[in-house]
C-alpha positions, 0 to 999 in steps of 0.5 A, a space after each residue: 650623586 644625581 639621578 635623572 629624576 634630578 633633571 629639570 625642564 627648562 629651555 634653551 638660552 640661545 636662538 628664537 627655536 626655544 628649545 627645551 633641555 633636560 638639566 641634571 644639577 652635578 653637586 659642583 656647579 654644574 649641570 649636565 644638559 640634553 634635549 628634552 625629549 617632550 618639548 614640541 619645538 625640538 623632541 630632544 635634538 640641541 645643536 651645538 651651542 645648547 649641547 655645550 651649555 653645560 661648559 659654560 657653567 660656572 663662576 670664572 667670569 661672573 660679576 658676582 656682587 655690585 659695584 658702585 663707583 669702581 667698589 663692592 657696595 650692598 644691594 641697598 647702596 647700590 638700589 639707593 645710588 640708582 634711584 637717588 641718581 635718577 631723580 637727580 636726572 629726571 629733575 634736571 633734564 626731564 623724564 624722557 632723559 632717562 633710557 632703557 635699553 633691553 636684551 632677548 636675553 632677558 626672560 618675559 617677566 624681567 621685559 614686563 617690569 622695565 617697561 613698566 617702570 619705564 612708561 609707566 612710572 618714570 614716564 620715558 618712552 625712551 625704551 628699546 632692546 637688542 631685538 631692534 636688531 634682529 626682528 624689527 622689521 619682521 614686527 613692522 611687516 606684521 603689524 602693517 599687514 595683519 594688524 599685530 606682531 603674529 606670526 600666522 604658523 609654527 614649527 609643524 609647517 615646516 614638516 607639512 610644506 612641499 615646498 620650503 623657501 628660505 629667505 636671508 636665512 642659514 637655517 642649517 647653522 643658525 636654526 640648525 634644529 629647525 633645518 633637521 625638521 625641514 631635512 626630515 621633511 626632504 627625506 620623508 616627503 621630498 619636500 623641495 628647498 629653495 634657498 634666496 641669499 648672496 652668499 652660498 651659505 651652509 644652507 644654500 649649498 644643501 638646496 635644491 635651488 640657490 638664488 643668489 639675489 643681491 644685496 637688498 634686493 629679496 622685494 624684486 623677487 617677491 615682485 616678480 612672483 606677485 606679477 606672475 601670480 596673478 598673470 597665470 591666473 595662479 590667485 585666491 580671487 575669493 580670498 583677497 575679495 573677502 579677507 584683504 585691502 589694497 591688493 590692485 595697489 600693490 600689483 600696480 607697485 609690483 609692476 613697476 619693481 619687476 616690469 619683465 624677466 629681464 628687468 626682475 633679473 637685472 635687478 635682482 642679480 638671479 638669472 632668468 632661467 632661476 627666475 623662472 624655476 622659483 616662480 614655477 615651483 611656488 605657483 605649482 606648489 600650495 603647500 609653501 612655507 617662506 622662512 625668512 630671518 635676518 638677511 631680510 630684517 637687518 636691512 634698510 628695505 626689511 619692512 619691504 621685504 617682510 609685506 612683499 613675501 606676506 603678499 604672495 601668500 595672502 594672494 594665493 590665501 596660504 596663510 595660516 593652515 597645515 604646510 602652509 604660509 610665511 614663517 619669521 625665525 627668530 634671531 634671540 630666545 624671548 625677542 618675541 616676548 620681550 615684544 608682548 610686553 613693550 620692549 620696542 620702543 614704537 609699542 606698549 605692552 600687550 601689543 598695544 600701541 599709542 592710540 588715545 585708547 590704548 594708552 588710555 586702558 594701560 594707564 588706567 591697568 596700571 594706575 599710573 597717569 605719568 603712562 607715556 603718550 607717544 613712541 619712544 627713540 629706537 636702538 640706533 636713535 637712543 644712541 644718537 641721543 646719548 652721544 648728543 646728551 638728550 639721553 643722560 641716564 640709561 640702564 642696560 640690562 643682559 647686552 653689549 650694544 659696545 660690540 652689536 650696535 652699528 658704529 659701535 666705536 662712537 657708542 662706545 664714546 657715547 657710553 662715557 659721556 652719561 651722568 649715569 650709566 647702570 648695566 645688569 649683568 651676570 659677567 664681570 667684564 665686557 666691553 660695555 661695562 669697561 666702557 664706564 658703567 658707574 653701577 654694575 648689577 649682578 643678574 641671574 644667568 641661565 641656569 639660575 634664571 626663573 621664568 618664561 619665554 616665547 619663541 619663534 612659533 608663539 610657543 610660551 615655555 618656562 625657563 626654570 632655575 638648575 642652579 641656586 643665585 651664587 653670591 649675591 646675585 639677583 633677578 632682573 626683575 626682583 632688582 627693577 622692582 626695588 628701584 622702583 619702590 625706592 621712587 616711590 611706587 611700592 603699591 605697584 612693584 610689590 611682586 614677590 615671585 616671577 610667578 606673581 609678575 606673570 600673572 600681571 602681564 596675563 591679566 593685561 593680555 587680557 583687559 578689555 581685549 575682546 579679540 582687537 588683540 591677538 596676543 590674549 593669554 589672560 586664560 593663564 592669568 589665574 595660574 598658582 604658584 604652583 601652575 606656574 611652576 608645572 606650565 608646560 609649553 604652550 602656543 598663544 593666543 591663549 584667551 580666557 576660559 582656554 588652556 590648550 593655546 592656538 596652533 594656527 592664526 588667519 587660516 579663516 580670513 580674519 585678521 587683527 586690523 579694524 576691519 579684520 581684513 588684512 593690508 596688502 602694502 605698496 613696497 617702495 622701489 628697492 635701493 641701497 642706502 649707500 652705494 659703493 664708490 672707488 673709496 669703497 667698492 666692496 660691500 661687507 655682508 656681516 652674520 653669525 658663526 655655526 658654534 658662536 653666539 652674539 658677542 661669546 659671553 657666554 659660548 666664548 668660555 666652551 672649548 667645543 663651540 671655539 674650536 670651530 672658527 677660533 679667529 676674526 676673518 673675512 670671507 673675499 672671493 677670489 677674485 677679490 682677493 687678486 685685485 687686492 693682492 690678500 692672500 688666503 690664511 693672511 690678513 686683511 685690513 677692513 675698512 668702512 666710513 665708520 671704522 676698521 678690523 684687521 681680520 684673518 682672510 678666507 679666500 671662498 667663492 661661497 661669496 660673490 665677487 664684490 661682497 665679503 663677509 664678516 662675522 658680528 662675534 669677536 670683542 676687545 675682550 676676545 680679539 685685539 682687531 676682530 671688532 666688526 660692529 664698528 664697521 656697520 652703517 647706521 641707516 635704518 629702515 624707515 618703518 622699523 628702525 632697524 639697522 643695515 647690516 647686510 650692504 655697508 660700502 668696505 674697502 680691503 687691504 694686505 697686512 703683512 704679519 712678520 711673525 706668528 705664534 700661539 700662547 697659552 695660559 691657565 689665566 687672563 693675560 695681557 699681551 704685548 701692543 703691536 700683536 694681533 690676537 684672538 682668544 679661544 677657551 681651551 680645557 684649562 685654561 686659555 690659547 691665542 693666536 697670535 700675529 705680529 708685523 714687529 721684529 721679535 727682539 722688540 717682542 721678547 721683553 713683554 713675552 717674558 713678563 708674562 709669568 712672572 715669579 714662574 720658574 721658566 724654560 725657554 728656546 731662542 734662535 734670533 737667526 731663525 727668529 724662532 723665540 718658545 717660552 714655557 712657564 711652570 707652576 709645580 708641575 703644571 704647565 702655568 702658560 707658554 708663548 711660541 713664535 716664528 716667521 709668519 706660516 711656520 708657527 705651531 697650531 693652537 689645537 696641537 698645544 692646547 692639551 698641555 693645559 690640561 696635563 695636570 702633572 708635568 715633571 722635570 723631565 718633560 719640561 723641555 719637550 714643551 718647547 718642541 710645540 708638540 702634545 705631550 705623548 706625541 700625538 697629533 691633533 685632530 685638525 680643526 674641528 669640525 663637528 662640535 657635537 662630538 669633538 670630530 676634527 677634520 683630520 679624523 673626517 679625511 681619514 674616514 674618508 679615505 678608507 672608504 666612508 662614502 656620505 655623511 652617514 657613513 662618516 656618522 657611522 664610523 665619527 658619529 659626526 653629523 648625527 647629533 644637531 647636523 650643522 656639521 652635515 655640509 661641512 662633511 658634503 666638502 670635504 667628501 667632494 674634495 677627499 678621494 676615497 679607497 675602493 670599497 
């Protein structure tokens, strides 16, 4: 039995909130998980996906030794085949042949390794990560203007501010704990919410204000609210005289973006009138926080985006004081520390760049002269580089990019055409790895992972193992580290604990930093073991001879640039990089899902995060949706200049016409057709490099399915060519949805090998084309295959709960086949609230007998009373359920 004395603090493995959890080890594998209660980034809440954390626990799914060539190897045969294979291709094709492509996943000292040995010792430049997705351009916009990657505020802004503006974020269900601190600041102070984003997201139907601007077009706003700015005489005059440059530039340039109303409108796509309402509320309001996330970075124009929302503040000096200044939400756990360390190719460790000075002072940190001299290729180049055989090792470590980069099928391509491709990974399959990995490294995943991360708000929080190494598992750093002496550097690399590389990257912090660099936690540097193990959360910069950390930045005027004055920065005129055409009139909008994570690796095994949005779709407004004959529920072909998915349709005006959406979280391991990285453009910001997620040019067309169905399974099953699947985690097992255009006498045949040696039961009706099949072992229900005509198939939530009957006699056998749970209940409905396992049916019902907002819903469910993603949800259904008298 375990006690809560047995809890360990760790943090959240999920989103750039960086929450801290409580995890209880059960003696089985497992861990019991809650909010830490004392963590200053969440005070104990978790939204769905770190509630559900402890679902994901076990070893299923695990890679759990290395694989070299397709066979179980050793650690010493597999670190050997790594360094022997390297040198083989640095000698025949140079260093910068050689590429690393890093993960937010990872945890800071795992970054401060790689890059180390990359830049430093094997001397590529050639070194990027999954957060040139996600943050890039929020890094660019930082560092054009303050002079470094900082991020001025933290989370008690949020609390403070009067005014939340909320740019390309739906905060309410990807920041959800982040969006109760601002929900809590509404009902306690009124804070005002202004929400600036096409789609009427989860977060926008809450606000009080919901600019709909368009695609790529958020600097037209910002221009516009410069221009009225400084024509109300609404300006810091005394700020921007004594802390900035460049600021008559920039107006000059906002004149031209945002000449009048009627041209900031037209462009825009916002009407004047909330034209006028946004730039009343922010220039009447000082205590202003504009949180901005990956609707503004994921874009052609995000660098733009970033210095134009920064140059309201800095004009109206609300930049770095209490409720005040702009606010980057983070999209993965440690991107923020992965950038500390150099995980960007365009940086060096510590924040530094490829000045001669800079690299000259890592060089000699280190005391390495191979140290690399420039900027390396970016996510999307590196790629490039490997399809075009510059790049021909490369070793990726904690992502998929064969599902999350754009063009992802011709990375996929790309993949198989390396000399050497090494993955790091905790899962056995996925489809990088399937993609030709000739070494497979087994690495720590959450729970038994040891060491820190930054989130959003510079917060440094330890992530500590719950569980020991299963297998042979091992660090991510502890394997590079190993490479690394088997070429030669063991001086170097000769760290024995996280602790001791920790210790490294804080004393680099720190080296002849005399405040140039804001990053500084060189008073952390000096940290035992036993320090390092106790550290509690703490915010940088964190200078030498401090402990406390800082809260706030630039509040005095004093910036990181030469001149400590911050840069006001000209944005470019807004313009798409592609345009839609007749070929393809629409644009695909891609995002996230309430309860999914990057591509289900890991939230892909909870049943309570898959139950909410269980399949692939495309959100089309209606009018879309008539112009090209799809119908709600049905199918719909995608299609771009880059690849297609065929995606279930949700007919929504929560888009606009012309634009649909589509989420980035299915694989060829969770779906037959679901795909959607395949889709994206490949045009990159030109100051960050990151990719266009938001605006690619798309085309939509019916795909008529003859047949529906479900299956399930307590095991992986391959399904028969032809059929359209998605897969969720049941309790037991697995379940499908299925959909098929084939007639059902083709289908049979395959159907029924999908359990061989299982004794089964089956119902046939060809006239009906109904065909139900259920396999037994013992008495256990070992998987069973229902289909129908299209619109007439029973629902996956009502048969799931048969897995989890673990006895099962004779004479229930045939009721299986009546698609119906085995005492005769109805299920739930969809889900709803994954928190507390509510179902939309529940929700109606208490509805209906009286229950007049979401508090009395909570009251009666508890629905929406845990991390509230669910709340906007119960909004609708509350508007569209009539209700009893009271």
């Amino acid at each position: 039995m375990t006690s809560p004395s047995d809890a360990v603090r760790t943090t959240c493995p999920y989103c750039g909130v960086g929450c801290g959890i409580l995890a209880t080890p059960n003696g089985q594998g497992g861990a019991a998980v809650a909010g830490d209660p004392a963590h200053p980034s969440n005070f104990g809440r978790l939204c769905s996906k770190g509630a559900a954390l402890g679902e994901t626990l076990g070893l299923e799914t695990r890679l759990l030794h290395p694989v070299v060539d397709g066979a179980r190897a050793s650690w010493d045969a597999a670190l050997d085949a790594v360094a022997t294979r390297l040198k083989t291709v640095i000698r025949t094709h140079g260093r910068e042949s050689v590429g690393f492509y890093l993960s937010g996943q990872l945890l800071t000292e795992d970054y401060y390794v790689a890059n180390k040995l990359a830049k430093g010792f094997i001397g590529t430049p050639n070194v990027d990560t999954n957060s040139r997705l996600c943050m890039a351009s929020s890094v660019a916009g930082h560092r054009r203007t303050f002079g470094g990657d900082v991020v001025p505020g933290n989370y008690e802004d949020l609390e403070l501010a009067d005014l939340a503006v909320l740019v390309g974020s739906n905060a309410a269900w990807c920041h959800p704990v982040l969006w109760q601190r601002i929900a809590a600041a509404r009902r306690a102070r009124g804070t005002r919410v202004i929400v600036i984003d096409p789609r009427r997201t989860a977060t926008a139907g809450e606000a009080d204000l919901h600019l709909a601007v368009a695609p790529g077009m958020d600097t037209v706003l910002f221009a516009w609210l410069l221009v009225q700015l400084a024509d109300t005489d609404a300006l810091d005059r005394a700020f921007i005289a004594a802390h900035t440059t460049g600021f008559d530039e920039t107006l000059a340039r906002a004149r031209e973006i945002a000449p009048s109303l009627a041209a900031a409108a037209a462009r825009s796509g916002v009407s004047e009138a909330e034209l006028q309402a946004f730039v009343t509320a922010w220039r009447g309001t000082d205590k202003v926080v504009t949180v901005y996330s990956q609707g503004v970075n994921q874009s052609a124009q995000g660098t733009d985006k970033v210095t134009s929302i920064v140059a309201c503040h800095l004009a109206t000096g609300r930049i770095g004081r209490p409720g005040m200044g702009p606010l980057s939400f983070t999209g993965q756990p440690n991107a923020m520390g992965g950038r500390e360390v150099g995980g960007l190719a365009n940086m060096l460790a510590a924040h530094m760049g490829f000045s001669a000075a800079e690299i000259d002072r890592v060089r000699r940190f280190w005391n390495e002269p191979a140290t690399v001299t420039g900027e390396g290729l970016k996510a999307v180049d590196l790629f490039d580089a490997v399809a075009d055989g510059r790049i021909r090792a490369l070793w990726v470590m904690g992502t998929n990019p064969a599902v999350s980069l754009p063009r992802a099928d011709a990375v996929r391509d790309a993949l198989k055409r390396l000399d050497l491709l090494v993955v790091s990974e905790n899962v056995a399959s996925n489809d990088t790895l399937v993609a030709g990995a000739h070494i497979r490294l087994p690495a720590a995943a959450w729970g038994e992972k040891d060491g820190t991360v930054t989130n959003s708000e510079r917060r440094i929080s330890r992530q500590r193992s719950v569980l020991p190494l299963p297998g042979e598992v091992r660090p991510d750093w502890w394997a590079l580290s190993r490479v690394a002496v088997r070429l030669g550097h063991a001086d170097a690399f000769a760290w024995t604990s996280p602790a001791a590389v920790f210790r490294e990257h804080a004393a680099l912090s720190g080296f002849e930093n005399r405040g140039e660099r804001a990053f500084d936690i060189s008073g952390l540097a000096a940290l035992d073991d036993a320090g390092y193990d106790a550290l509690a959360p703490v915010q940088w910069p964190v200078p030498r001879g401090t402990i406390g950390g800082t809260a706030r930045l630039f509040g005095n005027g004093d910036f990181v640039t030469p001149d400590r004055r911050a840069r006001f920065v000209p944005a470019a005129m807004p313009a798409l990089a592609r345009g839609t055409s007749p070929e393809f009139p629409l644009r695909l909008v891609t995002g996230r899902v309430r309860d999914q994570w990057h591509t289900m690796t890991r939230t892909g095994l909870s049943p309570r995060l898959g139950a909410h949005r269980p399949e692939p779709f495309v959100e089309v407004h209606p009018d879309d949706a008539l112009r090209f004959g799809l119908v709600n529920g049905g199918f719909a072909r995608v299609e771009t200049a880059y690849g297609d998915a065929v995606l279930r349709v949700v007919e929504t005006d929560v888009v606009r016409a012309g634009e649909i959406f589509a989420p980035i979280h299915w694989t060829a391991e969770t779906s037959s057709h679901g795909r959607v990285g395949p889709l994206v453009q490949g045009d990159t910001d030109p100051y960050s490099g990151q990719p266009e997620a938001k605006a690619t040019p798309a085309r939509l067309s019916p795909v008529a399915m003859r047949l529906a169905g479900v299956a399930l399974s307590r095991g992986p099953v391959a399904l028969p060519d032809g059929v359209w699947w998605a897969r969720i985690a049941v309790a037991g097992g697995w379940a499908w949805t299925l959909a098929t255009d084939r007639p059902l006498d083709a289908l049979v045949p395959a159907v029924e090998a999908l359990f061989p040696e299982r004794e089964q039961a089956e119902l046939r009706d060809p006239a009906r084309e109904v065909f139900r099949s259920a396999a037994f072992a013992g008495e256990r229900l070992a998987g069973a295959v229902f289909l129908g005509p299209a619109g007439k198939a029973p629902r996956w939530e009502t048969l799931a709960p048969l897995l989890a009957v673990e006895t099962l006699p004779a004479s229930a056998r045939l009721s299986v086949l009546s698609g119906r749970a085995q005492d005769g209940a109805a299920d739930c409905g969809p889900l709803v609230c994954a928190c507390f396992s509510v179902g939309r049916d529940a929700i109606q019902t208490a509805i209906a007998a009286g229950a007049a907002d979401a508090a009395a819903i909570g009251a009666v469910l508890k629905a929406g009373t845990n991390c509230g993603s669910c709340v906007p949800e119960l909004q609708r259904l509350l508007a569209e359920v009539p209700r009893v008298a009271a």
